[in-house]
N, C-alpha and C positions, 0 to 999 in steps of 0.2 A: 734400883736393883744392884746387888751387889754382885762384883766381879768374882767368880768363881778361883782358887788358887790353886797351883799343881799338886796340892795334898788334899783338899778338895775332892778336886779330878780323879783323881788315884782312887779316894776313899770309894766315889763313888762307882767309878768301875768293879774295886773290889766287893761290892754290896750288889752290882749286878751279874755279877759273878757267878758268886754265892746263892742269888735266888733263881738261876737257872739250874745252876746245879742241883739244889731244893728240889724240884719240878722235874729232873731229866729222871730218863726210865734208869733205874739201877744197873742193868744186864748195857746199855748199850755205855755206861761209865765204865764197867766193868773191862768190855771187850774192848773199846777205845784203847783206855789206860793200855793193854796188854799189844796192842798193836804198835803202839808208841814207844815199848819197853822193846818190840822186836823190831823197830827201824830202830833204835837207838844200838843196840845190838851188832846190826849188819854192818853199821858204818855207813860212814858219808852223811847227808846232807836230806832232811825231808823236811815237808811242808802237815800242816793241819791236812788239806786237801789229799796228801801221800796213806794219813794215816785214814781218813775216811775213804782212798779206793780202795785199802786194803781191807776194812773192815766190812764194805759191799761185796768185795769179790768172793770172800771166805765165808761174812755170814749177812745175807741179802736181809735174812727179818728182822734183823736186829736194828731199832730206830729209837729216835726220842721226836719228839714235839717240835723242840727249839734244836739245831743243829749247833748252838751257840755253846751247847755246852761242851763241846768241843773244847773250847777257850777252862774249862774250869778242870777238864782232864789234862791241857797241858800245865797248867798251873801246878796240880798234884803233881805232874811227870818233875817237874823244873823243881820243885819245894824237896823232892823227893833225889833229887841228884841224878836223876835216872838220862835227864838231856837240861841243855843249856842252850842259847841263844845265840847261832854264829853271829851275830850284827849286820847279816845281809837278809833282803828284803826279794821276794819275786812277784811277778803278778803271777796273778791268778789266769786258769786256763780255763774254767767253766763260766759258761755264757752267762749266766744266772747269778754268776758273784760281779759281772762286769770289769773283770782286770784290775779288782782291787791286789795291793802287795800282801803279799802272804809274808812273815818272819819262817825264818831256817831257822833248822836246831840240827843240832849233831848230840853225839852221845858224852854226859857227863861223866865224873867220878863214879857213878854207883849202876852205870850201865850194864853192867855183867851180875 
């Protein structure tokens, strides 16, 4: 079996990615993305988890399948200059993710 390479790895996250986003509801990529552009906005410091309490507290029915695709709306936010990647990591606060590290983002060049 052959060892997998960090561009490998890369590719393949990027192809799962990609096929979640495939698959997510359009309306909750939509609301996502706009949640993300409004922590970016206000300033400071959120998590993926910051943008989905906000998207529950505003708009409760709005869902997808896979919550992963989460991951493919910050991807478009970051490709889009909208936020960037402070280099700090936090855990998580809900039971259900088990205290994995969440990446921070703050607001990029094209934030406004």
């Amino acid at each position: 079996m052959r060892q997998l390479t960090f561009h490998d790895g890369s590719e393949a996250r990027e192809e799962g990615i990609d096929k979640v986003e495939r698959h997510a509801d359009l309306e909750f990529l939509d609301v996502m993305y706009r949640a993300g552009q409004h922590l970016a906005r206000k300033g400071g410091v959120f998590t993926s988890a910051d943008m989905r309490d906000l998207v529950t507290k505003h708009y409760p029915e709005v869902r997808t399948h896979d919550e992963r695709a989460i991951g493919a709306v910050l991807r478009s936010l970051r490709r889009d200059g909208v936020i960037e990647p402070t280099g700090q990591y936090v855990n998580q606060k809900r039971r259900r993710n088990h205290c994995r590290p969440l990446r921070e983002w703050h607001a990029g060049p094209r934030a406004q």
